[in-house]
C-alpha positions as CSV (number, residue, x, y, z in Angstrom):
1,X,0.0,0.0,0.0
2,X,2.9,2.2,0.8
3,X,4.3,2.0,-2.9
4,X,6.6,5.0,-4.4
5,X,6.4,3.8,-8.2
6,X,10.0,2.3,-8.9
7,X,12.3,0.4,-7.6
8,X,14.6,2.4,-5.1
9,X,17.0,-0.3,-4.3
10,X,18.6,-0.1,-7.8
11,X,19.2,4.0,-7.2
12,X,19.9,2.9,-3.7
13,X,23.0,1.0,-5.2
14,X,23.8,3.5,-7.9
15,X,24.4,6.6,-5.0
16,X,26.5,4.2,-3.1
17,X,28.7,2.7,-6.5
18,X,29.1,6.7,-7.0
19,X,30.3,7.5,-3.6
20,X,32.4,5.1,-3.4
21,X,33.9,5.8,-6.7
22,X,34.0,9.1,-5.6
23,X,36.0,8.5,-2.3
24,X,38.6,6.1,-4.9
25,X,39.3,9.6,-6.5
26,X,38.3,8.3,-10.3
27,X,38.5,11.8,-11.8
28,X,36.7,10.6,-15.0
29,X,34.0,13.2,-16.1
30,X,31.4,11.7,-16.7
31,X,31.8,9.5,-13.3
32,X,32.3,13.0,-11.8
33,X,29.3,14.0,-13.4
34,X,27.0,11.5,-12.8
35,X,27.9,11.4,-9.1
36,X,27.1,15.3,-9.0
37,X,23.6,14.4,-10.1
38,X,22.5,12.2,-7.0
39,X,24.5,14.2,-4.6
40,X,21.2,16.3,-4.0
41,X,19.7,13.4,-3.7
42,X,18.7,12.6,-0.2
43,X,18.0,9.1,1.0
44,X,14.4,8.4,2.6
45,X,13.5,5.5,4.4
46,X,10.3,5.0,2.9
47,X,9.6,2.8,6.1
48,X,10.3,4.6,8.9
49,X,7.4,5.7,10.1
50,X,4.8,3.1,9.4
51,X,4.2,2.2,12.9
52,X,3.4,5.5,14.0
53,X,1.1,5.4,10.6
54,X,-0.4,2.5,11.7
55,X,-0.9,3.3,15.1
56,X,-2.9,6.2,14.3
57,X,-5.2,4.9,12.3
58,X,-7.7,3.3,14.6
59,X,-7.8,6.6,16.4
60,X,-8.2,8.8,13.3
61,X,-11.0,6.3,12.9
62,X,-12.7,6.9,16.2
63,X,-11.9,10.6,15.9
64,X,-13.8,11.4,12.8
65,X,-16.7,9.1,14.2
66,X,-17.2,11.2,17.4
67,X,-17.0,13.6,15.1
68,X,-19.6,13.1,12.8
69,X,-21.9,11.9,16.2
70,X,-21.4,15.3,17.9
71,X,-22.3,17.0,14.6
72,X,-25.5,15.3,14.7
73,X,-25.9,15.8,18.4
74,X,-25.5,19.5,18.0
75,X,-28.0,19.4,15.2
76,X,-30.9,18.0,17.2
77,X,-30.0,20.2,20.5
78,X,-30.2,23.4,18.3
79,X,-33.6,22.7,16.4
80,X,-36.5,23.1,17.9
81,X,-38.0,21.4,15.4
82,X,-37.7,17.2,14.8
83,X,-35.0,16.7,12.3
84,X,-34.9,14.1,9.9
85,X,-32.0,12.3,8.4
86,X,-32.0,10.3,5.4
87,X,-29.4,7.0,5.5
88,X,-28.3,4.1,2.9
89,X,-27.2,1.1,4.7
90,X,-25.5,-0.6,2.7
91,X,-24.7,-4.4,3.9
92,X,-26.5,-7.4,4.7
């Protein structure tokens, strides 16, 4: 689910072939060049994180169903009136 569109390990192994090119001091321009073009590029863990992520799901899940609830709530306090809702259930 978490899925960036390409396979990262192969750049992964590119930035480290040119660093460590790099650090061997092969002065060939194009090498030179080529390592110049991923040096902006910053490594990101793509799965740190996903625990937190995961974590708060359940409670953004509770959180926007209080939500909705005291929406409702407020609704029926503030009318004087009877409201009405209209629902689909959808299920068995």
């Amino acid at each position: 689910s978490m899925d960036v569109g390409c396979d990262i390990t192969q750049l992964r192994e590119y930035i480290n072939t040119a660093s460590e090119e790099k650090d061997n001091s092969i002065t060939s321009s194009d090498k030179v060049k080529e390592s110049l073009k991923f040096k902006t590029v910053d490594y990101i863990d793509y799965s740190s994180g996903l625990g937190m992520i995961f974590a708060a799901r359940p409670i953004q899940s509770s959180s926007s169903s209080y939500w909705h609830l005291e929406y409702i709530r407020r609704l029926v306090d503030e009318s004087i009136d009877e409201v009405m809702f209209e629902s689909v259930v959808l299920g068995c």
